[in-house]
C-alpha positions in Angstrom: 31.4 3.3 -5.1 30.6 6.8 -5.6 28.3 7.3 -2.5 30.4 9.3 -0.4 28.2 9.8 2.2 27.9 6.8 3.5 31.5 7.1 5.0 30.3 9.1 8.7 31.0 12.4 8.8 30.2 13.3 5.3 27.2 15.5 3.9 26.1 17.0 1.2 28.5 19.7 0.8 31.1 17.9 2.4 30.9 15.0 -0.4 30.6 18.1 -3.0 34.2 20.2 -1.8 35.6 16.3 -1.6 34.4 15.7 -5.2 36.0 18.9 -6.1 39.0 18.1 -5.3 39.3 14.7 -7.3 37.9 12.6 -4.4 34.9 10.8 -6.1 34.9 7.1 -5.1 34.9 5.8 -1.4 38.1 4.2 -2.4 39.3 7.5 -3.0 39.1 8.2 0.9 41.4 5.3 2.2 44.2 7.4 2.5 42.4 10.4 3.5 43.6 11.1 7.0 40.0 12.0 8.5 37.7 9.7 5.9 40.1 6.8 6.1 39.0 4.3 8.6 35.3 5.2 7.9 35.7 4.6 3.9 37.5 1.0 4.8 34.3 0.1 6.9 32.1 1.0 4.2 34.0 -0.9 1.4 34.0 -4.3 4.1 29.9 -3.9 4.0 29.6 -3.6 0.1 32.3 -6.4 0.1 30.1 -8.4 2.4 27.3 -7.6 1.3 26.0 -6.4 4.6 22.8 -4.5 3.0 21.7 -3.8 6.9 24.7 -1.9 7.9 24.8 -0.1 4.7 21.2 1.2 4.8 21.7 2.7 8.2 24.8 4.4 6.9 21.8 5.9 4.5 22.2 3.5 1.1 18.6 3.6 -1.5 17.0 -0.1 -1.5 18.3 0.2 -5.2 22.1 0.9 -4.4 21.5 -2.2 -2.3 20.1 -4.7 -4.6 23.0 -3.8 -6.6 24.7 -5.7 -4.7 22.7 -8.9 -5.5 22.0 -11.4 -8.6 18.9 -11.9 -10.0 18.5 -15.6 -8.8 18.4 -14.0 -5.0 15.6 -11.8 -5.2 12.1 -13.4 -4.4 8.9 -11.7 -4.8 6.3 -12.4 -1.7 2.8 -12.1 -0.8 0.8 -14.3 1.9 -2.9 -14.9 2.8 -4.2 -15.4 6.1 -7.0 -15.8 8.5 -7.2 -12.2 9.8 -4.3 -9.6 10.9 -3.2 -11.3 14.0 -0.3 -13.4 14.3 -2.2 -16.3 16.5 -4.2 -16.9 13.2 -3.1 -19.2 10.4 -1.6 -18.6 7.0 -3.0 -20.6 4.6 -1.1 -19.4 1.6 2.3 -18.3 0.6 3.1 -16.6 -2.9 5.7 -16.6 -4.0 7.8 -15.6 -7.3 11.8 -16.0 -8.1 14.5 -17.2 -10.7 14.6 -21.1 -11.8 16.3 -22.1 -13.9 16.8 -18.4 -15.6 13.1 -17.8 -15.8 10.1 -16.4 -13.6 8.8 -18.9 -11.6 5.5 -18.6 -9.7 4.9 -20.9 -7.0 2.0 -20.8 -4.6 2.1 -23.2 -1.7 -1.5 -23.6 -0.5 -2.8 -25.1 3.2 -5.8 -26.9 2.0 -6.8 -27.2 5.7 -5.2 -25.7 9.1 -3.2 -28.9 9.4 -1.3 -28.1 6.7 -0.5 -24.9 7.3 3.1 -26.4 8.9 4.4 -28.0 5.9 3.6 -25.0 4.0 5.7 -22.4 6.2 8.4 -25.6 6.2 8.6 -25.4 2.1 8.2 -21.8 2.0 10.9 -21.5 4.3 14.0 -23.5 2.2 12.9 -21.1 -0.5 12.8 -18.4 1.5 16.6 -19.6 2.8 18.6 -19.4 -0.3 17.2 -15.7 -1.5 18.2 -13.2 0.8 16.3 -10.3 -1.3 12.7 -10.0 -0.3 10.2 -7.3 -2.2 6.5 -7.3 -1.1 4.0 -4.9 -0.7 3.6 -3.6 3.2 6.0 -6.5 4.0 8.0 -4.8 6.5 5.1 -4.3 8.8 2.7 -7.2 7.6 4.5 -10.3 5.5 7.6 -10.5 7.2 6.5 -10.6 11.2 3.4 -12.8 10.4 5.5 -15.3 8.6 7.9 -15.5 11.4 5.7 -15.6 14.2 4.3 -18.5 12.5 7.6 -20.1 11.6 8.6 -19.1 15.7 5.4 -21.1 16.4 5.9 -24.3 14.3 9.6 -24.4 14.2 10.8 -22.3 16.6 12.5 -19.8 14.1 12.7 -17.2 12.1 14.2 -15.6 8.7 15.6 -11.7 8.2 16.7 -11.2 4.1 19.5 -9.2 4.0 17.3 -6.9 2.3 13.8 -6.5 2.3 12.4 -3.9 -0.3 8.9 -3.2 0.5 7.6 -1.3 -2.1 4.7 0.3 0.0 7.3 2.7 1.5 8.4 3.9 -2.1 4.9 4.0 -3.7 4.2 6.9 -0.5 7.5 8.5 -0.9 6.8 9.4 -5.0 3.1 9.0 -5.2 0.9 9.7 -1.9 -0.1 13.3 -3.3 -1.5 12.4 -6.4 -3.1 9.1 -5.5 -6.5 8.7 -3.7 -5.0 6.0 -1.6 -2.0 3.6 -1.9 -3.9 0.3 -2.3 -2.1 -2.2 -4.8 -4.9 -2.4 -6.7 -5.5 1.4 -6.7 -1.2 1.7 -7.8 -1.9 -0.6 -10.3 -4.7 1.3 -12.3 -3.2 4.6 -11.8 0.3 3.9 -12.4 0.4 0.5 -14.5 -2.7 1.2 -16.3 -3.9 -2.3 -15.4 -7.4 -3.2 -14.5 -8.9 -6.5 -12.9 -11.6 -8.0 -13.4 -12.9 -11.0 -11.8 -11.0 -10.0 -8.6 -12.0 -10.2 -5.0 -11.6 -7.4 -2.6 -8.6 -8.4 0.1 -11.1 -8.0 3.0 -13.4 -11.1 1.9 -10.1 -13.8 1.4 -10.2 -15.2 5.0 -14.2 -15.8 4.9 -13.6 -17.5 1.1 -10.9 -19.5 3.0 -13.1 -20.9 5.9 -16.2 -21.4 3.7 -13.1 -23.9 1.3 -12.2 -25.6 4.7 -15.6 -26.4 5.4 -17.3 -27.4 2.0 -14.1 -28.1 -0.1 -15.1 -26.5 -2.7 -12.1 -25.7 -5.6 -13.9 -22.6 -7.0 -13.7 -20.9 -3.3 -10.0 -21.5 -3.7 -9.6 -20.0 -7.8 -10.1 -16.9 -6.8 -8.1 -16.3 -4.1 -5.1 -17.8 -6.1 -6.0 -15.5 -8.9 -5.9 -12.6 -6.7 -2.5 -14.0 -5.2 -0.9 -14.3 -8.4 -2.0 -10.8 -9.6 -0.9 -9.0 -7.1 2.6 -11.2 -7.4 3.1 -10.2 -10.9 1.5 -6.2 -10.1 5.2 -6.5 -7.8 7.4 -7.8 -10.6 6.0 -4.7 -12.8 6.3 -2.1 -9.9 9.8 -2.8 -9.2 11.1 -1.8 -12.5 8.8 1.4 -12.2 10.2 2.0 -9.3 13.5 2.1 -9.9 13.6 4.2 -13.0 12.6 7.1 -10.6 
């Protein structure tokens, strides 16, 4: 591990006059008599794969995921009712490894009593793939999904890591964007248009309008527009990550 400073007490230019002397891996430092202890903490997280520990030591959501197979990363996106937790989710998106391929899944509520076995199955899935990546997940996905899982089973889920590519889309391109939309990120920086799409704003109204007439072409497009911006997070990671 060549991060040096995520041992405490090491900086920039302290990692630098260490790297000068020879010193470039963590493992370097176990027998360093003021790095020592520090470095053997740091090399138990990577070991255990304790991602939270090791980002608030200062480790990139890509040093992290290092750290993971492919088969434990899971791509989600949910549709709701409105903003508010007390409102039902009637679908969860979701995308991850089977079998060595891409697999998109999308488990629908096709009325509000359903919404409970849908958090149930989204939940095993959710389980055995400790790697989350969404878009505005930290402050949206995440907390909705568990107050609704706290509300039907009495629960809730934390990933080891969550990568929500929101934060990184403002930290490379806020200034040269007119807004940090999906939809705007994916015509500017994947050259990808849609057509046919629905604006995010009119998906709960399309929803109740289903619930009440039961009619599949309500439904189409908001699993279009779920899919798309699925697959808009499969091509942003690897964007992202070349950066």
């Amino acid at each position: 591990q060549q991060d040096l400073e995520l041992v405490p007490g090491i900086g920039p230019k302290t990692a630098e006059r260490l790297r000068e002397a020879g010193l470039y891996w963590v493992e370097d430092l176990l027998c360093h008599k003021r790095f020592g202890k520090g470095a053997a903490k740091v090399l138990e997280a990577i070991t255990a794969r304790d991602a939270i520990s090791l980002s608030r030591r200062g480790a990139s959501d890509w040093d992290l995921a290092k750290l993971f197979r492919p088969e434990e990363f899971v791509f989600l996106d949910l549709e709701t009712t409105g903003l508010y937790v007390t409102q039902p989710l009637f679908l969860v998106g979701l995308i991850y490894f089977e079998e060595g391929q891409l697999c998109l899944r999308q488990l629908l509520a096709r009325s509000f009593e359903e919404e409970a076995g849908v958090i149930s199955a989204a939940a095993e899935i959710l389980r055995d793939r400790p790697v989350w990546v969404t878009y505005n997940g930290l402050t949206f996905d995440e907390p909705f999904l568990n107050g609704r899982l706290s509300y039907y089973l009495g629960e809730a889920l934390t990933p080891q890591l969550h990568v929500d590519l929101l934060r990184h889309v403002r930290r490379h391109y806020r200034d040269v964007l007119p807004d940090c939309r999906l939809t705007t990120v994916e015509t500017y920086i994947l050259d990808a248009y849609r057509t046919g799409d629905i604006p995010g704003y009119m998906i709960p109204e399309l929803y109740y309008q289903f619930v009440m007439y039961q009619e599949p072409a309500l439904l189409e497009v908001i699993l279009l527009h779920n899919a798309r911006d699925l697959q808009t997070l499969v091509r942003l990671l690897g964007i992202l990550q070349s950066l």
